[in-house]
KEVEX-959728 format. One record per residue (C-alpha): residue number from 1; residue in one letter; x, y, z. Coordinates in Angstrom, 3 decimals, decimal comma. Example, Ala and Ser with C-alpha at 12.3 -4.5 7.8 and 13.67 -1.06 7.14 Angstrom:
KEVEX-959728
+-----+------+----------+----------+----------+
|  nr | rest |        u |        v |        w |
+-----+------+----------+----------+----------+
|   1 |    A |   12,300 |   -4,500 |    7,800 |
|   2 |    S |   13,670 |   -1,060 |    7,140 |
+-----+------+----------+----------+----------+
***
This chain:
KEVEX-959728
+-----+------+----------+----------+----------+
|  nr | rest |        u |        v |        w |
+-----+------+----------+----------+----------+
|   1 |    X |  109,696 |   75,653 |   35,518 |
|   2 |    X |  110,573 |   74,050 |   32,070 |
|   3 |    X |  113,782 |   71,484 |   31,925 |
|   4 |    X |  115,496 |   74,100 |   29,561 |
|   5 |    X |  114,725 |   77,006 |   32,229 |
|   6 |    X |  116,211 |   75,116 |   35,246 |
|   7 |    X |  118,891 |   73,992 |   32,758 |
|   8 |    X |  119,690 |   78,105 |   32,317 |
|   9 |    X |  119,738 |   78,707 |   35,382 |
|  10 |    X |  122,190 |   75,796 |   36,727 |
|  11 |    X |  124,518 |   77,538 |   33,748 |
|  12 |    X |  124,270 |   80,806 |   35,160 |
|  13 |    X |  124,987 |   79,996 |   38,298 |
|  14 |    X |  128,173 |   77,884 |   36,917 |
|  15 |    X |  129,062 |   81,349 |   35,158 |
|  16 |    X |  128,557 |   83,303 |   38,751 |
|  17 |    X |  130,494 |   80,691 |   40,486 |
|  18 |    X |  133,392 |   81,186 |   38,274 |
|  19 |    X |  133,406 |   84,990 |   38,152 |
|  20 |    X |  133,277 |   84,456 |   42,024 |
|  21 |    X |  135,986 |   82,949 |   42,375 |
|  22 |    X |  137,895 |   84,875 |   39,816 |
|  23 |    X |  137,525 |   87,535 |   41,798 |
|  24 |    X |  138,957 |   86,084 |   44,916 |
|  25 |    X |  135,834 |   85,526 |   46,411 |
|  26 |    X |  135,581 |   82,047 |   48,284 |
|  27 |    X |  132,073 |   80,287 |   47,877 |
|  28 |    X |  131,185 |   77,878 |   51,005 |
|  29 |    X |  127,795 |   77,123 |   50,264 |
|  30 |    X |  125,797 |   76,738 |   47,049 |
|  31 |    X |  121,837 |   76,149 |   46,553 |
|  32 |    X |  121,123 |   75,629 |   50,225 |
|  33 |    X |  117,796 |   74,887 |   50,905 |
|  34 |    X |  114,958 |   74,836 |   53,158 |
|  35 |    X |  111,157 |   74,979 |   53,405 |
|  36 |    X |  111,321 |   79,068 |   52,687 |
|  37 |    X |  113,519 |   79,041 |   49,647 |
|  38 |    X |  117,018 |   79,109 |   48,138 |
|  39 |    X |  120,214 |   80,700 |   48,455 |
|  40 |    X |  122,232 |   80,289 |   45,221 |
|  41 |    X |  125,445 |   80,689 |   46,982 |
|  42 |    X |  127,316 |   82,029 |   49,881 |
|  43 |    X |  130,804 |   83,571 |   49,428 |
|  44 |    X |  133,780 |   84,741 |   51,994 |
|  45 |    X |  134,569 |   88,325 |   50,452 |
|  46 |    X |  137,650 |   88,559 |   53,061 |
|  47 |    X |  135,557 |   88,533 |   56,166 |
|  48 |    X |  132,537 |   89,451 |   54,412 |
|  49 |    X |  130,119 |   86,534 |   54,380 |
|  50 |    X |  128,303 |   87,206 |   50,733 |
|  51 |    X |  124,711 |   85,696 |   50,270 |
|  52 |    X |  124,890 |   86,172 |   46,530 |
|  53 |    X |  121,222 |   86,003 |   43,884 |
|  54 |    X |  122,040 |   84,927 |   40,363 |
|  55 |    X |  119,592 |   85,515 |   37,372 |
|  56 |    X |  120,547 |   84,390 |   34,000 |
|  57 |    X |  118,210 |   85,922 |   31,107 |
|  58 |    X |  118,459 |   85,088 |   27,391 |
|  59 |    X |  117,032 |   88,293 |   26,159 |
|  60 |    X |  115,820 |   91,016 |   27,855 |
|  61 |    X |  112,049 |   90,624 |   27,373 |
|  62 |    X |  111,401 |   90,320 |   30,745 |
|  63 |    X |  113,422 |   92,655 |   32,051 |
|  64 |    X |  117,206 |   92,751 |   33,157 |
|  65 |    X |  118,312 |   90,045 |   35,565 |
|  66 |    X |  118,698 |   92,247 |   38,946 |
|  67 |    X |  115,006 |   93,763 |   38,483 |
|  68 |    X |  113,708 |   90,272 |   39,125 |
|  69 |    X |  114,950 |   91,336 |   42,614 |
|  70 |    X |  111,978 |   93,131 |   44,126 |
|  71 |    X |  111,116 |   94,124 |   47,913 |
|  72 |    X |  109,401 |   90,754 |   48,440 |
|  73 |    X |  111,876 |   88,736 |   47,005 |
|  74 |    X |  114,761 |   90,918 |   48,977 |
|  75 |    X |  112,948 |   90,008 |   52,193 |
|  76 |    X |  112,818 |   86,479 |   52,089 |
|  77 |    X |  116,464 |   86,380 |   51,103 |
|  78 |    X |  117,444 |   88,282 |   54,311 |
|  79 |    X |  115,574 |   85,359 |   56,076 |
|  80 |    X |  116,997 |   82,556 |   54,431 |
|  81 |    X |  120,363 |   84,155 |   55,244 |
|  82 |    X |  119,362 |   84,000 |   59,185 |
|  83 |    X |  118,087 |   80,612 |   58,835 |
|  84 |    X |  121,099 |   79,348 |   56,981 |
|  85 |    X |  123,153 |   81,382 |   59,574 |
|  86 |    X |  121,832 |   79,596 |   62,413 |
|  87 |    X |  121,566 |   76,377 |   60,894 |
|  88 |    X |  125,336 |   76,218 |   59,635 |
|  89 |    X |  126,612 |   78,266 |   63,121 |
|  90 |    X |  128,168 |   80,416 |   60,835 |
|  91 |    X |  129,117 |   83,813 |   62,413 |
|  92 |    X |  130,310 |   86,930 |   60,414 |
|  93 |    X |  131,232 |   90,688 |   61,518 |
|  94 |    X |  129,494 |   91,565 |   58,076 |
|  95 |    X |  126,842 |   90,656 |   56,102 |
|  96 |    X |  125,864 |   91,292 |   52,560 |
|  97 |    X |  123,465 |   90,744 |   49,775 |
|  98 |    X |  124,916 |   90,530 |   46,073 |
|  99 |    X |  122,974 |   89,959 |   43,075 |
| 100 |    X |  124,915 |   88,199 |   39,528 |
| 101 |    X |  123,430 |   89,111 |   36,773 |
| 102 |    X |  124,440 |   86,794 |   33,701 |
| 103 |    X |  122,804 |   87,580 |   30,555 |
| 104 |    X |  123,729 |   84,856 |   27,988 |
| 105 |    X |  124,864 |   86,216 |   24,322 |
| 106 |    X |  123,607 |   84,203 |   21,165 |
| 107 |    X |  127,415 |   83,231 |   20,569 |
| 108 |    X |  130,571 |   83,827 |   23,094 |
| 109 |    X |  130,384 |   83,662 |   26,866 |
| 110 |    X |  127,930 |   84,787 |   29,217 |
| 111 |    X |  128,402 |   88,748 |   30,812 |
| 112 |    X |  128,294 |   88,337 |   34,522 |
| 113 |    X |  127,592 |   91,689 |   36,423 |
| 114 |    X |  128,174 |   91,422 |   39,836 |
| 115 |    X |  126,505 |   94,249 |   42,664 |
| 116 |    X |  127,648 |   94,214 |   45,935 |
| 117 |    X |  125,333 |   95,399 |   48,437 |
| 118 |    X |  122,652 |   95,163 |   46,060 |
| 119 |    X |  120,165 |   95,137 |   48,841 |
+-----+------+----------+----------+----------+
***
């Protein structure tokens, strides 16, 4: 990954972290990791615990952000989630997986689209 990639993606996530919290979610963790991957963050939706995917695109070329999300990737997020579970001792009645999409416009801010129970 290119410095300018990894430096779009740190702003997306900013941009998801904001929107977050705008809308009265509250993050507790944020790019947790361990030898199988990443979780961007993790987010208190009342007593939903949130494990929440951000992809930032520049254009569309690609594709949109969320259909970077496939089966495989979808997988290995529900195991982070029990590893991060176990290794914080973290308990929840409900889980979920949310996906930000931030798509970043030539001039203004970035759109954040946020799915809840994306997967």
């Amino acid at each position: 990954m290119t410095k300018r990639n990894q430096a779009v993606g740190a702003y997306g996530e900013r941009c998801a972290l904001r929107h977050l919290i705008a809308t009265g979610l509250r993050p507790v963790d944020r790019n947790w990791r361990c030898s199988a991957g990443e979780i961007d963050i993790v987010a208190w939706d009342g007593d939903v615990l949130a494990f929440c995917e951000v992809k930032t695109r520049r254009n569309e070329a690609f594709g949109t952000p969320a259909e970077a999300i496939v089966p495989t990737k979808a997988r290995r997020l529900r195991g982070l989630a029990v590893r991060w579970l176990a290794a914080t001792g973290t308990s929840a009645a409900e889980l979920r997986f949310d996906v930000l999409s931030v798509r970043l416009a030539a001039a203004g801010p970035a759109r954040v689209e946020h799915v809840k129970g994306a997967f």
